[in-house]
C-alpha positions in Angstrom: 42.6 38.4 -6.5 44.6 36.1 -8.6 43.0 34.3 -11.7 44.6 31.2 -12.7 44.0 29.4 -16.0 41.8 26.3 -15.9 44.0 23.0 -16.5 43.4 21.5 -19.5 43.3 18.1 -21.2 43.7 19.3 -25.0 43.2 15.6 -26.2 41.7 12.4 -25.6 44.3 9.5 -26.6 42.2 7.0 -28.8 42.4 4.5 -25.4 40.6 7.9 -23.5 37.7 8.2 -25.9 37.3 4.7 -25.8 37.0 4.6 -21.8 34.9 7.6 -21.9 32.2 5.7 -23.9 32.4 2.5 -21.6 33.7 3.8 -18.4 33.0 7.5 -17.8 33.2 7.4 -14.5 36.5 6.2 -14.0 37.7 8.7 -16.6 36.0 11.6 -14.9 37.5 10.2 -11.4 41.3 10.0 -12.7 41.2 13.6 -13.8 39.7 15.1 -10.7 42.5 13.5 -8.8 44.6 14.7 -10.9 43.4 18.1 -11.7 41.1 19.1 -8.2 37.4 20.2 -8.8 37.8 22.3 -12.0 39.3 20.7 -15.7 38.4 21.6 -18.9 38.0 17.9 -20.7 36.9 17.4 -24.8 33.9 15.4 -24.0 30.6 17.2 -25.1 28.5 16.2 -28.0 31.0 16.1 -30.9 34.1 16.4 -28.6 33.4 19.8 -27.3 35.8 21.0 -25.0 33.8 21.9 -21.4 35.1 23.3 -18.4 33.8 20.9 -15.6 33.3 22.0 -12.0 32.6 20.2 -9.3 32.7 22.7 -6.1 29.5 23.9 -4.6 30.6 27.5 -4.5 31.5 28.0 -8.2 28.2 25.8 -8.9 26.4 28.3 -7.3 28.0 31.2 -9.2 26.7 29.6 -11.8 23.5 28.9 -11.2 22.8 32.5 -9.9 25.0 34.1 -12.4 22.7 36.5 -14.5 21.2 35.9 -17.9 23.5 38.3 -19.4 26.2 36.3 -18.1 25.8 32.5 -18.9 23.2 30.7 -21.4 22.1 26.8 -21.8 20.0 25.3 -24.6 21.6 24.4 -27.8 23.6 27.5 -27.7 25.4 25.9 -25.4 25.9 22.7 -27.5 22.8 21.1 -26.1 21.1 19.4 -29.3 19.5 16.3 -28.4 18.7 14.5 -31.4 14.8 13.7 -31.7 13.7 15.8 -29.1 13.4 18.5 -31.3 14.5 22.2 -31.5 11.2 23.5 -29.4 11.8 21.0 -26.4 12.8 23.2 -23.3 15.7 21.2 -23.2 17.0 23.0 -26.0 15.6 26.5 -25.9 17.7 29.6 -24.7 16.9 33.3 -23.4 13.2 34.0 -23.7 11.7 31.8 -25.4 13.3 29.1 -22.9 11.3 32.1 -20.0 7.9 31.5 -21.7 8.3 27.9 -21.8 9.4 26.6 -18.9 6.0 28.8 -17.0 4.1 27.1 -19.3 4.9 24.3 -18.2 4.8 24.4 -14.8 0.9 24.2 -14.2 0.5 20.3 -15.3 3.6 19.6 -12.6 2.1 21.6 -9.7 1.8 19.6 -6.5 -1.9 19.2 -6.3 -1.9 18.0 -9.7 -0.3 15.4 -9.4 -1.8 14.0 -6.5 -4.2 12.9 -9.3 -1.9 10.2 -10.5 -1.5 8.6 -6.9 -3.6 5.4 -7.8 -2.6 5.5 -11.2 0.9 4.8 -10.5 0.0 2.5 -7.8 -2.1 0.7 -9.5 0.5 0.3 -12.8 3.2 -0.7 -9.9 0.8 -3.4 -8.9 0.0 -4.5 -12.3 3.6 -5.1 -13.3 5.0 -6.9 -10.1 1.9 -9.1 -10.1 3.7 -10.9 -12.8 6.4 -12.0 -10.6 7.0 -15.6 -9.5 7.9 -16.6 -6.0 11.6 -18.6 -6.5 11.8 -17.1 -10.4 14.7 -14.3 -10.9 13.3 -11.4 -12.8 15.4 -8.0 -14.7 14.9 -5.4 -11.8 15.5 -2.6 -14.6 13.4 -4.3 -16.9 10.5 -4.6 -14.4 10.7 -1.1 -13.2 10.9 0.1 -17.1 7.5 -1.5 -17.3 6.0 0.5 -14.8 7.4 4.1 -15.5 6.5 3.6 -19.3 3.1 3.0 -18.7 3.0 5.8 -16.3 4.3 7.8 -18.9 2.0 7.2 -21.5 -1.0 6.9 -19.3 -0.6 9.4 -16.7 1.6 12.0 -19.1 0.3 11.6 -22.7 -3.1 10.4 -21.2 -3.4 7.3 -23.1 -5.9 4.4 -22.5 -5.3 0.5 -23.8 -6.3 0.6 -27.6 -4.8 0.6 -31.1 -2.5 3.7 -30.6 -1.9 3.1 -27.4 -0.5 -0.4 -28.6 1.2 1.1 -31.6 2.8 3.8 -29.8 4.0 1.4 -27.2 5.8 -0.8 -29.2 7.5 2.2 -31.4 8.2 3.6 -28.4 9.7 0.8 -27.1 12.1 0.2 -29.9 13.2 3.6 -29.6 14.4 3.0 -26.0 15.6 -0.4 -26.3 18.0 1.0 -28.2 19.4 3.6 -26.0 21.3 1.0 -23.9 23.8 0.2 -26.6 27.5 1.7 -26.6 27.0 2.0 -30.0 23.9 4.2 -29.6 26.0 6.0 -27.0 28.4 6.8 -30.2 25.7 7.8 -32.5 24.6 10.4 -30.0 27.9 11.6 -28.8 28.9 12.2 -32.7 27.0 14.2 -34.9 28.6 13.1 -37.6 27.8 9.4 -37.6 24.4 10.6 -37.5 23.2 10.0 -41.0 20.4 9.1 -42.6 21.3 6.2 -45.5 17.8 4.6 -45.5 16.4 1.8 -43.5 19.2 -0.4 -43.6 21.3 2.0 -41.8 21.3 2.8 -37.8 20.7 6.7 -38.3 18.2 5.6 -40.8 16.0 3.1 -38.7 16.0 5.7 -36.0 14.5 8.8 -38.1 12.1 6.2 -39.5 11.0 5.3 -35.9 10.6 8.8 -35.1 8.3 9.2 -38.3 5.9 7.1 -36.8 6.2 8.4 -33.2 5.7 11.7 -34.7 2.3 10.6 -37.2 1.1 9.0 -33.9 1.8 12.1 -31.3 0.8 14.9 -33.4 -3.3 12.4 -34.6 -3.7 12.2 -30.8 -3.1 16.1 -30.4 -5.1 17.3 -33.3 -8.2 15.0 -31.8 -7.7 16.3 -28.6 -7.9 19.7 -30.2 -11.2 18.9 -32.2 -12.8 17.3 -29.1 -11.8 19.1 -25.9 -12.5 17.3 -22.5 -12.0 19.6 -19.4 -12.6 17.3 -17.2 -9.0 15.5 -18.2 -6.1 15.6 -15.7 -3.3 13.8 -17.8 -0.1 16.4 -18.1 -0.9 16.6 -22.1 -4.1 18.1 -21.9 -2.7 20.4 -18.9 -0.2 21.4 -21.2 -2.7 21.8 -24.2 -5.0 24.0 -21.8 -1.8 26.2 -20.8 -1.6 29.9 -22.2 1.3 32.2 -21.7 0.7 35.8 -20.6 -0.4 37.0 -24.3 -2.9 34.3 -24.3 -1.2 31.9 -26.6 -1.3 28.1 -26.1 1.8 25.6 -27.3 1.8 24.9 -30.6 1.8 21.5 -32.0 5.3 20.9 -32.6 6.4 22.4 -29.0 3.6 20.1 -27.3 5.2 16.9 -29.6 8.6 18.2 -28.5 7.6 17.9 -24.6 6.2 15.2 -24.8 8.9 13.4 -26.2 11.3 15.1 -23.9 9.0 14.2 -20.9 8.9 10.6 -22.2 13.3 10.2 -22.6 13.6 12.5 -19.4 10.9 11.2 -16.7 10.8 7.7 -18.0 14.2 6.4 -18.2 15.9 8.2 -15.6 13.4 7.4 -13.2 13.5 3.5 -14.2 16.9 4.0 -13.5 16.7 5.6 -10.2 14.0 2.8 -8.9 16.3 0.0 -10.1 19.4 1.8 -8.2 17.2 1.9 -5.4 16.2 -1.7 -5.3 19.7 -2.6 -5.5 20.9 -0.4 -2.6 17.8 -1.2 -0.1 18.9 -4.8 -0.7 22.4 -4.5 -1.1 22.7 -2.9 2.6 20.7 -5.6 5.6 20.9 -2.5 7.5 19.1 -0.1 5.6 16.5 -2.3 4.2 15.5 -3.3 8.0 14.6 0.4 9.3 12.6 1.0 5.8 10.6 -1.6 6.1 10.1 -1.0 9.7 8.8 2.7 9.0 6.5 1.5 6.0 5.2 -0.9 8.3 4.2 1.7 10.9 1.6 3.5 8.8 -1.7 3.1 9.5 -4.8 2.0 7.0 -5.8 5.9 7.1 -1.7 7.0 5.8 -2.4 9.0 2.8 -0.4 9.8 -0.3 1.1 13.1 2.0 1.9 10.6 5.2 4.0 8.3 2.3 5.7 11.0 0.6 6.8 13.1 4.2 8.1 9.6 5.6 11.8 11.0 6.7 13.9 7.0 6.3 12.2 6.7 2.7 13.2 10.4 2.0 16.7 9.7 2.9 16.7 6.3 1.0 15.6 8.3 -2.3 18.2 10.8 -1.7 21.2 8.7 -1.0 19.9 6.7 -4.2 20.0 10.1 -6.6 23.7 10.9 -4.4 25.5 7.7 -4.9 24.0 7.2 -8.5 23.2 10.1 -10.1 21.7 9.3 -13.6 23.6 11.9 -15.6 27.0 13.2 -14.9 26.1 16.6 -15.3 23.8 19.6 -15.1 23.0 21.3 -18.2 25.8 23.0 -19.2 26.3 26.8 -19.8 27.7 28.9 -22.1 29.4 32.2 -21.2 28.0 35.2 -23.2 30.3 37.8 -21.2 33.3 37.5 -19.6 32.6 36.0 -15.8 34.6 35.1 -12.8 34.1 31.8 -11.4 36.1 30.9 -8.0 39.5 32.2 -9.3 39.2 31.6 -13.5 38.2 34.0 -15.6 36.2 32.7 -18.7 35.5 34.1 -22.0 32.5 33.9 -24.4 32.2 31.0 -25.9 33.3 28.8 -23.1 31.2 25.7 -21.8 30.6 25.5 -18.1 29.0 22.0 -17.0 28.4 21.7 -13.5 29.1 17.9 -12.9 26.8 16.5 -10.7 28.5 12.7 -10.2 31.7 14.4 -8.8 30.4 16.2 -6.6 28.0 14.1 -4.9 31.5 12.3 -4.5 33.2 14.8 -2.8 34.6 13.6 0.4 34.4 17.0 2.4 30.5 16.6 2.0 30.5 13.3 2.0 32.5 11.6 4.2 33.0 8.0 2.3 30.8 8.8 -0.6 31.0 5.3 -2.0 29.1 3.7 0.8 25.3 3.9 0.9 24.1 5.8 3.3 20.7 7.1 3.9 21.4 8.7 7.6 23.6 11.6 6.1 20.1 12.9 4.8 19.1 12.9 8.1 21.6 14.1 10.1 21.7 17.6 8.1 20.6 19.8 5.4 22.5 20.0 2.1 22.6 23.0 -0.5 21.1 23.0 -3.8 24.9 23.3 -5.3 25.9 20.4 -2.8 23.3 18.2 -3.5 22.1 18.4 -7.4 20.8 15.5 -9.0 18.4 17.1 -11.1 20.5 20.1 -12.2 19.8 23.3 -11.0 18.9 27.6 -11.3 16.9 27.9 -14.3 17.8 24.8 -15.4 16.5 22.5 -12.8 14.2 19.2 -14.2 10.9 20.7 -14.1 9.5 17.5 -13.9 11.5 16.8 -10.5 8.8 17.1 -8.4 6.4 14.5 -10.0 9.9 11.9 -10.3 10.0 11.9 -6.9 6.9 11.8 -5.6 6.4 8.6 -8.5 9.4 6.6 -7.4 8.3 7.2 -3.6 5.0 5.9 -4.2 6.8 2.7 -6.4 9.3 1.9 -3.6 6.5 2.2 -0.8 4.1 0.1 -3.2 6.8 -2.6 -4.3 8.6 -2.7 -0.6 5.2 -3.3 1.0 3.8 -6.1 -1.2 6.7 -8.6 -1.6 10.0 -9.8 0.0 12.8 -9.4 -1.9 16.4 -10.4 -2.4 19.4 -9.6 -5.2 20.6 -12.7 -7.1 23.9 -11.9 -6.7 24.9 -9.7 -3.8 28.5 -8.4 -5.0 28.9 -4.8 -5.7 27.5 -3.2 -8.5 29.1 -0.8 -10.7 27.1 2.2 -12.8 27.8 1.5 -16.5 26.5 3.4 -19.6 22.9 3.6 -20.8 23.2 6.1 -24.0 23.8 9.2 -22.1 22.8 7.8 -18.7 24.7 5.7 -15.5 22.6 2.8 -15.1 23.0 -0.3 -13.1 23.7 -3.6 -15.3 20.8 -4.7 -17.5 21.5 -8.3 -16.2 21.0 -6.9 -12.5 18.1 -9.8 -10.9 16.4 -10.0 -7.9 13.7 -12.8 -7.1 10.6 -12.6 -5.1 10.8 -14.6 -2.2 7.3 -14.1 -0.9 4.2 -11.9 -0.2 4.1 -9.7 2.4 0.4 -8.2 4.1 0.3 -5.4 2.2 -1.6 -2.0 4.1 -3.4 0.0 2.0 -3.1 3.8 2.4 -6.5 6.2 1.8 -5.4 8.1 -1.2 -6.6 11.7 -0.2 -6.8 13.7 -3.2 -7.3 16.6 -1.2 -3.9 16.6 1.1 -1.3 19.0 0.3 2.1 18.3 -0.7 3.8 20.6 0.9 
């Protein structure tokens, strides 16, 4: 077999860098039809040069490609600032292993069947602040309720003084991840400095100063006083041992947490909001959801909601159309490995990009429409379909994302009537290191539907 060289865009022209910042997604669309489904571009953290792929076979050699073939973690160039160098985000080889099975207790289905009223009762909270007639931020509003599911149903906080203070730090810090110039500071480790208070770096590492005092008081009382009877994912995690016996340390359970907090909370904001837009954007669409939410009976549990097939294929289309980051983690080759017909050699970045090929017209026939039926109609692969990632890499908080924003859109869909402001097309833009819908996207409640209420059976099965 011949192997070919992967082409290559040595440079980014000034104009380039610039677009990549506030337009990624043309960017990444003018070089696939110019280059196919494998180009090597400069545009990892600091400029790295990575080789992205975007066909489902060579995404599968790589995500069943052997650990003595391919690495992720900051080896790989993955160093996301403030998460912190024990987050699994940025852990490698074993110690990645003995993490990630930590972790995987607290997301187990029948866990988190625990936060079914929870989240319902946080979505109902929220929208009850809506007025009839009055235009309201749809990413805004959905922000409001995954935050507080974070920090209620994941850090296992109740309303007091550091739930308050935490909140509003919290909040700063995530405000600020909308910016393009945030988007720079994170892209380029080298603006990332830290000239005191008066300085952007420097506001940042003094937010995370008193995250961090906040985070690691909560832990330490949790360890003095230990509650078994708590189900929240910190105390899960807290309560976890690996096989020699050993629980997370402090810093790795503050790592998670904030990793949990930037991974499950903004993405899945983001994701609801995309949602909204879509189910309201299309007549069509929005008609049949409605009409299968509206066939459950008072006695649907939390399993009946979540196994609905048209709400299935609504959330799936949603993470298809608008994935929330452009690529899976990416990969760094440790030995020389063949993928499709390029051979690579160590050091080289392989970043399976998720946004191009969820636009691929040979598995999805026009992939810039919305639509939910092709979800129904057949079965895609886990290298054709990856919107969180994938092989040892996958989100392991993917489970618990979807079964939250099912139980939102259900919750939301069956309470009011809705309609977008403004029913032009919408285009993804940046959100620091996410696609996100316009912050100025609005929709208005236009009435109050007769809401069912579904038995939460803590006892069903997800599946």
């Amino acid at each position: 077999m011949s192997v070919f060289k992967v082409p290559e865009k040595p440079h980014l022209s000034l104009f380039q860098k610039i677009k990549w910042i506030t337009h990624p997604v043309e960017l990444l669309e003018t070089y696939a039809q110019e280059y196919g489904d494998i180009f090597s571009l400069p545009i990892g953290v600091g400029s790295k040069t990575q080789v992205l792929i975007s066909n489902p076979h060579g995404i599968q050699q790589i995500f069943t490609a052997d650990a003595k073939y391919l690495d992720s973690g900051e080896v790989a160039g993955v160093k996301p600032p403030f998460l912190g160098q024990q987050s699994l985000i940025a852990l490698s080889g074993e110690r990645h292993k003995r993490q990630r099975k930590l972790l995987t207790p607290p997301f187990h289905g029948e866990r988190m069947l625990a936060y079914g009223q929870l989240i319902e009762k946080i979505a109902e909270e929220v929208t009850s602040k809506w007025t009839i007639n009055k235009p309201f931020l749809v990413r805004s509003s959905m922000q409001g309720i995954t935050f507080q599911v974070i920090l209620k149903a994941v850090f296992g906080l109740e309303n007091g003084p550091r739930y308050e203070q935490l909140s509003r730090l919290l909040s700063t810090r995530l405000e600020g991840t909308k910016s393009i110039f945030r988007a720079i500071l994170l892209l380029f480790p080298v603006l990332q400095k830290d000239l005191g208070p008066l300085s952007p770096w420097g506001r940042l590492v003094e937010n995370e100063r008193q995250i961090d005092k906040l985070i690691y008081a909560e832990i330490e009382e949790r360890r003095q006083k230990p509650d078994p009877s708590r189900t929240d994912i910190l105390s899960l995690m807290m309560a976890s041992r690996d096989e020699a016996g050993e629980s997370m340390t402090n810093v790795e359970l503050r790592d998670e947490l904030i990793t949990l907090l930037i991974a499950g909370h903004e993405t899945t904001a983001t994701s609801l909001s995309w949602a909204l837009y879509w189910i309201h954007h299309e007549p069509k669409v929005y008609k049949q959801l409605l009409e299968e939410l509206d066939s459950l009976d008072d006695k649907a549990d939390v399993n009946t909601i979540l196994r609905l097939p048209y709400l299935d294929a609504v959330y799936k289309e949603t993470l298809r159309i608008c994935p929330v980051t452009m690529f899976a983690f990416p990969r760094m080759v440790k030995s020389p490995l063949q993928v499709l017909d390029y051979q690579f050699e160590p050091g080289t970045i392989l970043s399976p990009c998720i946004y191009l090929t969820h636009h691929r017209e040979d598995l999805y026939p026009e992939s810039k429409k919305f639509k939910p039926e092709r979800f129904l109609e057949r079965q895609f692969s886990p290298y054709e379909y990856l919107p969180f990632g994938g092989g040892n890499r996958r989100c392991i908080g993917m489970a618990f994302a979807q079964f939250e924003m099912k139980l939102i859109l259900a919750k939301v869909l069956s309470r009011w009537q809705l309609a977008l402001i403004d029913n032009q097309p919408v285009q993804p833009v940046r959100r620091g290191l996410l696609l996100s819908p316009p912050d100025s996207l609005r929709m208005v409640a236009t009435g109050r539907r007769q809401e069912k209420q579904p038995t939460l059976n803590t006892r069903s099965s997800l599946g």
